[in-house]
C-alpha positions in Angstrom: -21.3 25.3 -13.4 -19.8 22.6 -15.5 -16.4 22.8 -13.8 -18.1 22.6 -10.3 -19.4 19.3 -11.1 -16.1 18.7 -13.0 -14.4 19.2 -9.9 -16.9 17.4 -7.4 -16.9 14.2 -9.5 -12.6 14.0 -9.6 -12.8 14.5 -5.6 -14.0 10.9 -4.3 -11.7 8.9 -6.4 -8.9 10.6 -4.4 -10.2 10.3 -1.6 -11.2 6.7 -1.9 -7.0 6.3 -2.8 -6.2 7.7 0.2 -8.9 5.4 2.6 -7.3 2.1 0.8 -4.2 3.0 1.9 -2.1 -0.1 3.6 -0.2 0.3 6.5 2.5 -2.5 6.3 3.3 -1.9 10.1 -0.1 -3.0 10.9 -1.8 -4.9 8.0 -2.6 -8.5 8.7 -1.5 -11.4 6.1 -5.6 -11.3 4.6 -5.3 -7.4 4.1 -1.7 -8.0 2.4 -3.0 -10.4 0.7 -5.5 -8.2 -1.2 -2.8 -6.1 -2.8 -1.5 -7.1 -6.6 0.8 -10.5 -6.7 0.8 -10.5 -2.5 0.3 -13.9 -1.8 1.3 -16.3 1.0 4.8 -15.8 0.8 5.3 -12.4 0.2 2.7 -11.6 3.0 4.4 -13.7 5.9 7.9 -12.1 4.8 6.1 -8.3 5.1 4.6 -9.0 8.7 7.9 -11.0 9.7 10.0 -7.9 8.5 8.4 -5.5 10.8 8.8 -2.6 11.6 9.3 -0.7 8.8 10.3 3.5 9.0 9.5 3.8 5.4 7.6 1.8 2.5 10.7 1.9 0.6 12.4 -1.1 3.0 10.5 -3.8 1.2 12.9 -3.2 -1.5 16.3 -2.3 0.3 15.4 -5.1 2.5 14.4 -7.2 -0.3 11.2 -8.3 1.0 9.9 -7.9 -2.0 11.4 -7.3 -5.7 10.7 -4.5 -7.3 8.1 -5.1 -10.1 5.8 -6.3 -7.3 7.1 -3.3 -4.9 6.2 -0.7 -8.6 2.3 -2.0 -8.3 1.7 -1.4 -5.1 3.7 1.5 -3.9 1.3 4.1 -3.9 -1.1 2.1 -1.8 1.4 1.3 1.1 2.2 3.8 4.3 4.7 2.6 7.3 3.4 4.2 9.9 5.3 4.8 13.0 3.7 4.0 15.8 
């Protein structure tokens, strides 16, 4: 019975990852502007790069350098529309 609860308590927190995901296709500049060092700058250059196929052009397209690109990551999705 322990593990249940175990189990039920380690669910939300994944789930709550996967609702703050940020698609970068899509996102306004305020939105962008929540995630880690997203400011301004880097939020103009995201929506004027558009569209993206995958998260990974921010850096290949240098829209953003990579220790900003390593926080954020697992919170961004292109989606294709």
């Amino acid at each position: 019975m322990v593990e249940e609860r175990a189990a039920s308590v380690s669910e939300p927190p994944a789930r709550a990852a996967r609702d703050m995901s940020l698609d970068i296709n899509t996102a306004q500049i305020p939105r962008l502007k929540s995630l880690t060092g997203i400011g301004d700058h880097y939020a103009k250059k995201i929506v004027e790069g558009r569209p993206y196929h995958h998260r990974e052009e921010l850096l290949t397209r240098e829209i953003l350098p990579e220790f900003i690109y390593g926080r954020i990551m697992d919170r961004l999705v292109a989606s294709q529309s």
